[in-house]
C-alpha positions as CSV (number, residue, x, y, z in Angstrom):
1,X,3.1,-1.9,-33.3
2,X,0.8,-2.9,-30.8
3,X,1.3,-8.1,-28.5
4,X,-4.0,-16.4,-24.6
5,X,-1.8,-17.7,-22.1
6,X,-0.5,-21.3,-21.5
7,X,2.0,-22.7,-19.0
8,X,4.8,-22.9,-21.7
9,X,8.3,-24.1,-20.6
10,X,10.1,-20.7,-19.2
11,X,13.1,-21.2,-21.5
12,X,11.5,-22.5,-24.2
13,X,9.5,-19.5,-24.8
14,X,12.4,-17.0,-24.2
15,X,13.8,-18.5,-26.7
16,X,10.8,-18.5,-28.7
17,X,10.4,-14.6,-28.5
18,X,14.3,-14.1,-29.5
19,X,14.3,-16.5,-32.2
20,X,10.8,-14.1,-33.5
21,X,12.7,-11.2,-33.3
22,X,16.0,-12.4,-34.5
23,X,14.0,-13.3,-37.7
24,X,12.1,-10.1,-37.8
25,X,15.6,-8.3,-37.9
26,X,16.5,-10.7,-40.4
27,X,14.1,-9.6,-42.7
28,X,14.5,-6.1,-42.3
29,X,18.0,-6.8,-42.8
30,X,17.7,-8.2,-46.1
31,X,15.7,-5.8,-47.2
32,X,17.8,-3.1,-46.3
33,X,20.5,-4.6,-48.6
34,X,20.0,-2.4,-51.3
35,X,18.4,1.7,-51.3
36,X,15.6,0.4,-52.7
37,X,14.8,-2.0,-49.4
38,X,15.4,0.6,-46.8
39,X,13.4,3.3,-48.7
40,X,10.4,1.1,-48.9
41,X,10.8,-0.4,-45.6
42,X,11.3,2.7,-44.1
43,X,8.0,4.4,-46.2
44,X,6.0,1.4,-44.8
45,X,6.7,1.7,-41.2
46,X,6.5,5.3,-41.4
47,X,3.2,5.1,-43.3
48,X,1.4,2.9,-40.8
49,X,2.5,4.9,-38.1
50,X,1.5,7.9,-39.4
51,X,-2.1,6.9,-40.5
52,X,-2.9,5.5,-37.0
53,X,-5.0,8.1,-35.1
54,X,-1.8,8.3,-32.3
55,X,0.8,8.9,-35.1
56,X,4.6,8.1,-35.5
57,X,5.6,9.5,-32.2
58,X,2.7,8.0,-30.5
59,X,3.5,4.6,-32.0
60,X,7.3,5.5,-30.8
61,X,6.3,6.0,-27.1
62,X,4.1,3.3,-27.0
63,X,6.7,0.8,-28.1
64,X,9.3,2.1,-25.3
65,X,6.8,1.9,-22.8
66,X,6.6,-1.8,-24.1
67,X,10.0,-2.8,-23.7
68,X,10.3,-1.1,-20.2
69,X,7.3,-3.1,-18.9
70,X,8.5,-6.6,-20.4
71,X,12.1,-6.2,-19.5
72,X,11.2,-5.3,-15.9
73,X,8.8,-8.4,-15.5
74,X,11.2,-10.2,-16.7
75,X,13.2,-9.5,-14.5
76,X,11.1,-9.6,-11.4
77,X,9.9,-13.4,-12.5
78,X,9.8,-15.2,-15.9
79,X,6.9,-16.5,-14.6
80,X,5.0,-12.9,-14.9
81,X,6.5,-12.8,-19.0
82,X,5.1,-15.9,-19.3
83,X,1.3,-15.1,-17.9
84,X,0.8,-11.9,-18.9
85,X,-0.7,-9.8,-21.7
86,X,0.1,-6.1,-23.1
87,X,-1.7,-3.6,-24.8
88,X,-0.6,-0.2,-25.2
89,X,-2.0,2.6,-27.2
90,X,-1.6,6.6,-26.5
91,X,0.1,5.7,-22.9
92,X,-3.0,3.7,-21.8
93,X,-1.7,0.2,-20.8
94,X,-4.1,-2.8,-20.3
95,X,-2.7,-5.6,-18.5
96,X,-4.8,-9.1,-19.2
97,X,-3.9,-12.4,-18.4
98,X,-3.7,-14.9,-15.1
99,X,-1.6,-15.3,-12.5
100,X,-2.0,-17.5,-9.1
101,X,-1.6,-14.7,-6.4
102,X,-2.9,-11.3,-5.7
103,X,0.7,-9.9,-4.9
104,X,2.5,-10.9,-8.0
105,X,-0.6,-9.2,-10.2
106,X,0.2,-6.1,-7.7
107,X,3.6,-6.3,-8.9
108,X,3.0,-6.0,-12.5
109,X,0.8,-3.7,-12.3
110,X,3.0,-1.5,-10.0
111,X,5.5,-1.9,-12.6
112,X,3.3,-1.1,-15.8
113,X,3.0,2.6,-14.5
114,X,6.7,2.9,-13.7
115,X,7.6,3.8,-17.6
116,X,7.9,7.3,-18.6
117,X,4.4,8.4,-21.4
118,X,1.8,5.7,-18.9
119,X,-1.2,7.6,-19.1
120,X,-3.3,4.8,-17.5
121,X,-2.8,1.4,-16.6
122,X,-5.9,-0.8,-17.1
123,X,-6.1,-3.8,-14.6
124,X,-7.7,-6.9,-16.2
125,X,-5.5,-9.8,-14.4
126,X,-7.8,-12.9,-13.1
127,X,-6.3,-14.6,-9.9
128,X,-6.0,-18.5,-10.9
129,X,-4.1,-20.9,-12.4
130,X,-3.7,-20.5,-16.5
131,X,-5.7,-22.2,-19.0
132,X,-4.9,-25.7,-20.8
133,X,-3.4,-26.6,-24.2
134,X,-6.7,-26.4,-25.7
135,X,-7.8,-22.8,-24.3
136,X,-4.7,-21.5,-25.3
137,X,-5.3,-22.8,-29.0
138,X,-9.0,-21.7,-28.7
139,X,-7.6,-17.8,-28.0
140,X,-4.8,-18.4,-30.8
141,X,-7.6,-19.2,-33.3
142,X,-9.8,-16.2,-32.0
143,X,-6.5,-13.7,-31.8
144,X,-6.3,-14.8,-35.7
145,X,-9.3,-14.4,-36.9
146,X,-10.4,-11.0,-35.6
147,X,-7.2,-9.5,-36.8
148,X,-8.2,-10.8,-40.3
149,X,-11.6,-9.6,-39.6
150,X,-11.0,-6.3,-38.9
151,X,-8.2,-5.6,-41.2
152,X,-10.4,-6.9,-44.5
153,X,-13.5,-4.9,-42.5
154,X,-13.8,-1.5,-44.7
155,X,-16.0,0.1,-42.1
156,X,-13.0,-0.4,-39.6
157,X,-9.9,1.8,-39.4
158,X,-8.3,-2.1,-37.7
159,X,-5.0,-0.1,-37.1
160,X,-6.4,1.9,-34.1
161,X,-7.4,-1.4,-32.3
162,X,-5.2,-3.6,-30.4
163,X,-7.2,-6.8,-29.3
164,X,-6.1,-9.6,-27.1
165,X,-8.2,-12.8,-26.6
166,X,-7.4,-14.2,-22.8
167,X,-10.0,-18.0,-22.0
168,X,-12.0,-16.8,-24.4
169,X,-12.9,-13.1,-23.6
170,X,-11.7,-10.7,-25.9
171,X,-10.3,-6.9,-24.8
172,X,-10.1,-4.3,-26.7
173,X,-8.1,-0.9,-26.5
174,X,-7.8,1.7,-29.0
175,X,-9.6,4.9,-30.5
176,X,-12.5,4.3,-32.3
177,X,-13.6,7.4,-35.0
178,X,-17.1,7.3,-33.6
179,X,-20.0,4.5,-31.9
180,X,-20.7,3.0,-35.3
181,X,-17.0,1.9,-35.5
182,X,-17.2,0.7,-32.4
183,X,-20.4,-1.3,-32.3
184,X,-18.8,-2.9,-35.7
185,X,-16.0,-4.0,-33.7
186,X,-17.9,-5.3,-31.2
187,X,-20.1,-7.4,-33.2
188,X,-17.2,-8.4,-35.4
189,X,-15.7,-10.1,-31.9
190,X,-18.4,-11.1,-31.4
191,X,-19.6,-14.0,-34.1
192,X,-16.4,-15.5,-34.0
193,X,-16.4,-19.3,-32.5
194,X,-15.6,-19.8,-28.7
195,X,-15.8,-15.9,-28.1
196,X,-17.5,-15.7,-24.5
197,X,-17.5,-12.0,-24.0
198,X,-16.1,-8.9,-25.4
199,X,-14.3,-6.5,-23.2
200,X,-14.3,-3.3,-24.2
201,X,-11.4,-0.1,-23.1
202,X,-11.3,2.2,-26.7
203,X,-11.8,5.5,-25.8
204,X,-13.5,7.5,-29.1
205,X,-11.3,10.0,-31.2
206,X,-12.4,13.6,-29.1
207,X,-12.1,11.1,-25.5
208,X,-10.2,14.4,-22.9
209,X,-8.2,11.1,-21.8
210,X,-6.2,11.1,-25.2
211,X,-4.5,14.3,-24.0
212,X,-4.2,13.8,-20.5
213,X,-0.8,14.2,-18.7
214,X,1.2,10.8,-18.4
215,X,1.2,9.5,-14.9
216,X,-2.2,11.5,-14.1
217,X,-4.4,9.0,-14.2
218,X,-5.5,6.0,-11.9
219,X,-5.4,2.6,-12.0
220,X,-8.7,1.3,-13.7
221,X,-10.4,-1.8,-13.3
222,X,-13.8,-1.6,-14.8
223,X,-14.3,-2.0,-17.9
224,X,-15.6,0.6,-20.4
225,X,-18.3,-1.7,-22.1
226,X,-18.3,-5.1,-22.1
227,X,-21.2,-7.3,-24.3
């Protein structure tokens, strides 16, 4: 399913991330030590997926385009992993985060479209130097409280959202039912502490962009709404 920056050491958070999903396999390996485990971790992953608004094979897609877009930053510079932010939902790809020079955001942008299902790629890369110790625990606190927020929120369908808080704006990307959802999403963002703006790219439920052809699309860098 749909993943605030700090200058972490490169390695260190590598290892970080493979240590995460090393566990996360783990898990999923323990639980599929008996019929019982893999049936009901199965039924829960299936269920999720299928009561998003872009379904299982949505959910699918979007998760390769994912690990096509890491793999090649990582590969072009650790550096770039280590900046930048991802958002993917229906083949619409926002990009967040900060890196010191125009060509290496070029870069990662040029390589966000390169996956096969990119509908869109949404540019929201600041050129500077990234945030301190204390932003990045700032957006950690933010990132954690509106995903409680909207999850316990029973006017908010939370699994069609994917949010992201970068030095203390917060972006959204999703499909929203209709305005009311919306606006509840946006005023949810925005009473929690150190929240400075809220960035808005969800695109409502009968948006022509949902069933656009990948790759037909151009590179945006406006935002839809932002309060």
């Amino acid at each position: 399913m749909p993943t605030a920056n700090i200058r972490t050491p490169l390695k260190g958070r590598f290892h970080h991330d493979r240590l995460a999903a090393a566990l996360a396999v783990g898990l999923l390996g323990l639980a599929a030590c008996t019929h019982a485990g893999v049936i009901v971790g199965s039924a829960a992953s299936a269920g999720i997926a299928a009561s998003e608004e872009r379904g299982i094979k949505g959910a699918a897609n979007d998760t390769l385009i994912r690990i096509e877009i890491n793999e090649a930053w990582v590969k072009e510079d650790f550096d770039t992993f280590n900046r930048l932010n991802l958002q993917i939902y229906e083949g619409r790809v926002l990009v967040s985060g900060q890196v010191p020079d125009q060509a290496l955001a070029d870069k990662a942008i040029q390589a966000a479209w390169k996956p096969k299902g990119v509908r869109e790629v949404i540019n929201e890369i600041e050129i500077l130097e990234g945030g301190d110790f204390k932003q990045f625990a700032n957006d950690t606190l933010i990132n954690a409280r509106l995903d409680a927020d909207l999850l316990f929120d029973g006017d908010v369908n939370s699994i069609n959202y994917s949010t992201r808080a970068v030095s203390g704006t917060v972006y959204l990307l999703g499909v929203a039912k209709d305005r009311d959802e919306l606006d509840r999403v946006f005023r949810v963002a925005r009473d929690i502490p150190n929240v400075k703006r809220v960035i808005s790219h969800v695109i409502l439920i009968d948006d022509p962009r949902r069933t656009a052809a990948p790759g037909g699309a151009s590179e945006s860098t406006k935002p839809a709404a932002s309060r």
